[in-house]
C-alpha positions as CSV (number, residue, x, y, z in Angstrom):
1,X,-35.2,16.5,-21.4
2,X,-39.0,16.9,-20.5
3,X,-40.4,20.2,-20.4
4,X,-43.6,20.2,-18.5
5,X,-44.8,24.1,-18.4
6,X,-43.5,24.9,-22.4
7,X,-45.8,24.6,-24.8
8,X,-46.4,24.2,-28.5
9,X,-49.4,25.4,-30.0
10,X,-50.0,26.3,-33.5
11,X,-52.9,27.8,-32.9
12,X,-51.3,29.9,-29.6
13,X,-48.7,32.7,-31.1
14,X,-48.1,31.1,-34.5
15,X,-46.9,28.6,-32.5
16,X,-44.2,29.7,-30.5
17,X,-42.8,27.7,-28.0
18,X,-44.7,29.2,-24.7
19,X,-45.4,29.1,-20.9
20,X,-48.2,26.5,-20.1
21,X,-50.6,27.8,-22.7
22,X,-50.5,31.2,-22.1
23,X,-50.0,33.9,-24.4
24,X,-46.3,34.6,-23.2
25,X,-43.5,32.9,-25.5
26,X,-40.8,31.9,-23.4
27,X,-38.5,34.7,-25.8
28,X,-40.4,37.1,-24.0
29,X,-39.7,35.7,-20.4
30,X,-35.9,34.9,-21.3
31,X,-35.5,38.2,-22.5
32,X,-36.3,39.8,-19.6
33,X,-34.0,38.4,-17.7
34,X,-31.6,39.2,-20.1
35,X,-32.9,42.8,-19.4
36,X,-31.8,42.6,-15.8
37,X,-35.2,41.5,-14.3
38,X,-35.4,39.8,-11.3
39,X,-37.9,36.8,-11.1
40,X,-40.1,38.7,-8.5
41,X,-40.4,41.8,-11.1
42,X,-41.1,39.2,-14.1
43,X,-43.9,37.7,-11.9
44,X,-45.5,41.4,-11.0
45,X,-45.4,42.0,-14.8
46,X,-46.5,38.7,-15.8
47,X,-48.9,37.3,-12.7
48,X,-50.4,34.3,-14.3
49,X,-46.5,32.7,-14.3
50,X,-45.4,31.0,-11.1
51,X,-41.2,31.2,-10.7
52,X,-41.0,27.6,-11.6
53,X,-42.3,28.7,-15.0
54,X,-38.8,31.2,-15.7
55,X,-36.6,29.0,-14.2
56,X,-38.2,26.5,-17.1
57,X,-38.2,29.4,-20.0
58,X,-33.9,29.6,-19.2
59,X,-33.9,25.9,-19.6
60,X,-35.6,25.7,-22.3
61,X,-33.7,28.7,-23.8
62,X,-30.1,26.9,-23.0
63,X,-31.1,23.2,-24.6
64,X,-32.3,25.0,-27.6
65,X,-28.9,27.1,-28.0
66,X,-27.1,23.5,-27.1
67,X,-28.7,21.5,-30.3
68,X,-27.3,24.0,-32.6
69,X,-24.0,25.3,-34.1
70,X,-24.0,29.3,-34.1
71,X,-21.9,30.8,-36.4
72,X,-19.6,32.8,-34.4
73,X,-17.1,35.5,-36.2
74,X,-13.5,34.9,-36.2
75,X,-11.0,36.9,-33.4
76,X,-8.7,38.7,-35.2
């Protein structure tokens, strides 16, 4: 899978994966979603992002999760 508005930098944030160059790591947009942000807030915060950009961050987020095993703890 292609991901046009992430990039990787190591110059930008240590070299974070980020939104299209910017100084915004796509942790920081997936986490506030996870916070309960709506996209409309998380583009009043952030105003250089365009919608397209957070719907790309979650994508980005999921395939990453998806290519690797997380330990989980056992049910009892």
């Amino acid at each position: 899978m292609a991901f046009e508005r992430i990039t990787v930098d190591p110059d930008v944030m240590g070299g974070l994966p980020c939104i299209r160059g910017f100084r915004i790591p796509v942790s920081t947009v997936v986490a506030m979603v996870a916070d309960g942000m709506t996209v409309s807030e998380i583009l009043a915060d952030l105003p250089d992002l365009e919608a397209e950009d957070v719907a790309e961050a979650l994508r980005y987020a999921a395939e990453a999760v998806r290519e690797r095993e997380l330990p989980l703890r056992p049910t009892a």
